[in-house]
ZARO-834527 format. One line per 5 residues: number of its first residue (from 1); their letters; for each residue z, y, x of N, C-alpha, C. Coordinates in steps of 0.05 Angstrom, whole numbers, plus 32768, in hexadecimal, padded with zeros to 4 digits. Layout:
BEGIN
NUM = a = Z:Y:X:Z:Y:X:Z:Y:X; ...
END
This chain:
BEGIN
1 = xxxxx = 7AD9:8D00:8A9F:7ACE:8D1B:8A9F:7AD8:8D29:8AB8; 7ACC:8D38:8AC3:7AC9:8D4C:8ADE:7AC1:8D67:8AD5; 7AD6:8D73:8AE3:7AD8:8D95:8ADB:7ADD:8DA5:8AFB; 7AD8:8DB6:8AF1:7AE4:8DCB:8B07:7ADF:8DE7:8AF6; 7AEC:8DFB:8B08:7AEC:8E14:8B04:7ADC:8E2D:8B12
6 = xxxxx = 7AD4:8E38:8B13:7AD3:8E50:8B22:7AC5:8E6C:8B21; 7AD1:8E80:8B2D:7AD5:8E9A:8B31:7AB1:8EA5:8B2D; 7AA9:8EAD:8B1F:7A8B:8EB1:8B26:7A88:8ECD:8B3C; 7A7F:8ED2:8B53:7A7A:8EE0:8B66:7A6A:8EF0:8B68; 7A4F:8EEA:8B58:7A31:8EF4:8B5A:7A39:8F11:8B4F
11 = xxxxx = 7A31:8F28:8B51:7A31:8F4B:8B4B:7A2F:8F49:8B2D; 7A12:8F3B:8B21:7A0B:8F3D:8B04:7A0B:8F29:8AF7; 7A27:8F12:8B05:7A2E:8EFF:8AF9:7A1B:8EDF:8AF3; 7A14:8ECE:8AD7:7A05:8EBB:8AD2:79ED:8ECA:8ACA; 79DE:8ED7:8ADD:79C3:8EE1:8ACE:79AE:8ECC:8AD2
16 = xxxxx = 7997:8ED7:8ABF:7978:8EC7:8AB7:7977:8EAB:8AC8; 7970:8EC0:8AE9:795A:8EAC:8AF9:796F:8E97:8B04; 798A:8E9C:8B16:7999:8E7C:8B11:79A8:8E6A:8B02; 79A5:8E7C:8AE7:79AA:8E6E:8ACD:7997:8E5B:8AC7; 797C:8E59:8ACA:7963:8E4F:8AC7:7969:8E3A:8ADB
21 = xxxxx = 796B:8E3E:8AF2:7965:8E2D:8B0A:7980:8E15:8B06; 7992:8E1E:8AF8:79AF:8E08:8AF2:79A4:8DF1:8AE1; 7992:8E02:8ACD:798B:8DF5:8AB1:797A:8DDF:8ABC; 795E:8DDB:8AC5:794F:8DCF:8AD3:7961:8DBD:8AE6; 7977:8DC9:8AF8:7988:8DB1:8B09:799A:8D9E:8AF0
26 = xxxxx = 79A1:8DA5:8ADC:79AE:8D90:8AD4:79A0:8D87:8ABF; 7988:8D8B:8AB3:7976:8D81:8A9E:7976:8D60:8AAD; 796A:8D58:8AC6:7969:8D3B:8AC3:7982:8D33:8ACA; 799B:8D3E:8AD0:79B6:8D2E:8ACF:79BF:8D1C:8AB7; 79C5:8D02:8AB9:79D2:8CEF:8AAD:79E9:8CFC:8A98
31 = xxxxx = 79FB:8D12:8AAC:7A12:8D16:8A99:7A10:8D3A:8A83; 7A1D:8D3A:8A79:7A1A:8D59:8A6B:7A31:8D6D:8A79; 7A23:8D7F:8A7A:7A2D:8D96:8A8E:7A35:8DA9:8A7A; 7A49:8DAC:8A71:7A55:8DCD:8A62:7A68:8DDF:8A76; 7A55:8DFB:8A70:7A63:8E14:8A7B:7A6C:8E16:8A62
36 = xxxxx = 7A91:8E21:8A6E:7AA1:8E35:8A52:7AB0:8E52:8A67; 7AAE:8E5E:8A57:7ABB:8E7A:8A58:7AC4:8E83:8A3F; 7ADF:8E79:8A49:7AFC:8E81:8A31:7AF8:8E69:8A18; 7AF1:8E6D:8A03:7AF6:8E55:89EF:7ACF:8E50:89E6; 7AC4:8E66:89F9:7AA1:8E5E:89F2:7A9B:8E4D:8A05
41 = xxxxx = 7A7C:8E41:8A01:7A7B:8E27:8A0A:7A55:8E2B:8A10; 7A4D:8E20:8A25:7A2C:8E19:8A1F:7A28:8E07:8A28; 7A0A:8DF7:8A1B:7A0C:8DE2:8A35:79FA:8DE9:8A45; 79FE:8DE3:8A65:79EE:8DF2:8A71:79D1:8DE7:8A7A; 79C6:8DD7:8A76:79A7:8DD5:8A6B:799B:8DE7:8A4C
46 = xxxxx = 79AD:8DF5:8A45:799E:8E0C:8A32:79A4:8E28:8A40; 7988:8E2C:8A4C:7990:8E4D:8A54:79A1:8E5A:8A4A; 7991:8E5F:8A32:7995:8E77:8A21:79BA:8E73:8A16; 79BC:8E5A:8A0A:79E3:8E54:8A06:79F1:8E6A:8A23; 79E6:8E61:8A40:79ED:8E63:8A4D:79F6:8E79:8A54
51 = xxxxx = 79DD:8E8F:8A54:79DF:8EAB:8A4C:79EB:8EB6:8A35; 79EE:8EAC:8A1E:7A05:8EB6:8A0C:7A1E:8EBA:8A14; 7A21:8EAB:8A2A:7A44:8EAE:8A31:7A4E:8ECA:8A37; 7A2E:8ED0:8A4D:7A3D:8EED:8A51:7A4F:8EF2:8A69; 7A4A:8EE1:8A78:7A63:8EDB:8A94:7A54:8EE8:8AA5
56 = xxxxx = 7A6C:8EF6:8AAD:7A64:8F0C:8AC5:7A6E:8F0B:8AD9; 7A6A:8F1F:8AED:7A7C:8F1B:8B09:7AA0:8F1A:8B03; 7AAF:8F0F:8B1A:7AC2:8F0A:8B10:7ACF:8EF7:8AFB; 7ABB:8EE6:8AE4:7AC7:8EE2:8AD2:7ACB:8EBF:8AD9; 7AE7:8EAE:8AC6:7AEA:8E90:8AD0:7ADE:8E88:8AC3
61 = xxxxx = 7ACB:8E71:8ACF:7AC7:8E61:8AB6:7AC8:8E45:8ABB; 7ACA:8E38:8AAC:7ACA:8E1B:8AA9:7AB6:8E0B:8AB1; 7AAE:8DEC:8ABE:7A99:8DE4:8AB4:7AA8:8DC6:8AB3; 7A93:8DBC:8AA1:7AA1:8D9B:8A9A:7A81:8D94:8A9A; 7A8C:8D72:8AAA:7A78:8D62:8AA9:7A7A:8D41:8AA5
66 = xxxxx = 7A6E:8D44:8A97:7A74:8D23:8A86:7A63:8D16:8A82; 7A60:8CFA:8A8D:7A4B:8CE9:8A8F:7A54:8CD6:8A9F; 7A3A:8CBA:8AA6:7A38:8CA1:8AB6:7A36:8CAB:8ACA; 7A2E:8CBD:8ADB:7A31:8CC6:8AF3:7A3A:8CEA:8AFA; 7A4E:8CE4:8AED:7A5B:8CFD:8AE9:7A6C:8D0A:8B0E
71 = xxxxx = 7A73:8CF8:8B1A:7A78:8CF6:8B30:7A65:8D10:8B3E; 7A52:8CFC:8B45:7A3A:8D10:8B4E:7A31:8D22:8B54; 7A31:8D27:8B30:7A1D:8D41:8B26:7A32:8D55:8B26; 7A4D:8D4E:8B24:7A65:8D67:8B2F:7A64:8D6C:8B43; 7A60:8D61:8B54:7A4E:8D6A:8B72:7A46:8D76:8B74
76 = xxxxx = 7A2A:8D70:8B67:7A0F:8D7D:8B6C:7A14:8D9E:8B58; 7A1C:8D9B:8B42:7A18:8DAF:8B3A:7A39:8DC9:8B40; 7A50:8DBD:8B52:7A5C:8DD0:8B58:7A54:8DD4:8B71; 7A46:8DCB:8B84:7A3B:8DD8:8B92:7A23:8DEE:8B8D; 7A0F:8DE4:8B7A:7A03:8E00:8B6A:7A11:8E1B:8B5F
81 = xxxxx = 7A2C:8E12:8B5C:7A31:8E2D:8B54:7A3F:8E3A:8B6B; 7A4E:8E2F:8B80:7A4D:8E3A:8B95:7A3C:8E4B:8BAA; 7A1C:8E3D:8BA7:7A13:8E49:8BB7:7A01:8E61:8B93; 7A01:8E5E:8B85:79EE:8E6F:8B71:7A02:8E88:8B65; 7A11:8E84:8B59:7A24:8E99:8B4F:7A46:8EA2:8B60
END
């Protein structure tokens, strides 16, 4: 499993439109992608989980990724959150 952390940047935090655009990037990934903030959890191919969190500017959050090509898609998808939130 592959994790990292980080600081979310964006003004109004994980909103709609690159919450959507995450969901679609890791729908055909091999491994499962969970965002957590504090002891909640989504996985992030469900929007809407995703938006329950509620994570806003400033806030840490987690992400874990676990799978056969988990390598990778920690790549690919912490670089999404670098350049999206």
């Amino acid at each position: 499993m592959k994790e990292f952390t980080y600081v979310i940047t964006d003004p109004v935090g994980i909103h709609a439109r690159p919450a959507g655009v995450l969901a679609k990037l890791v729908k055909p990934l091999e491994s499962k992608v969970v965002i957590w903030k504090g002891d909640k959890s989504a996985e992030a191919k469900k929007l809407m989980a995703v938006m329950g969190l509620g994570v806003k500017q400033n806030d840490e959050v987690k992400v874990t990724i676990e799978g056969p090509t988990e390598d990778a898609d920690a790549a690919t998808v912490e670089n999404f959150f670098k350049e999206n939130f």
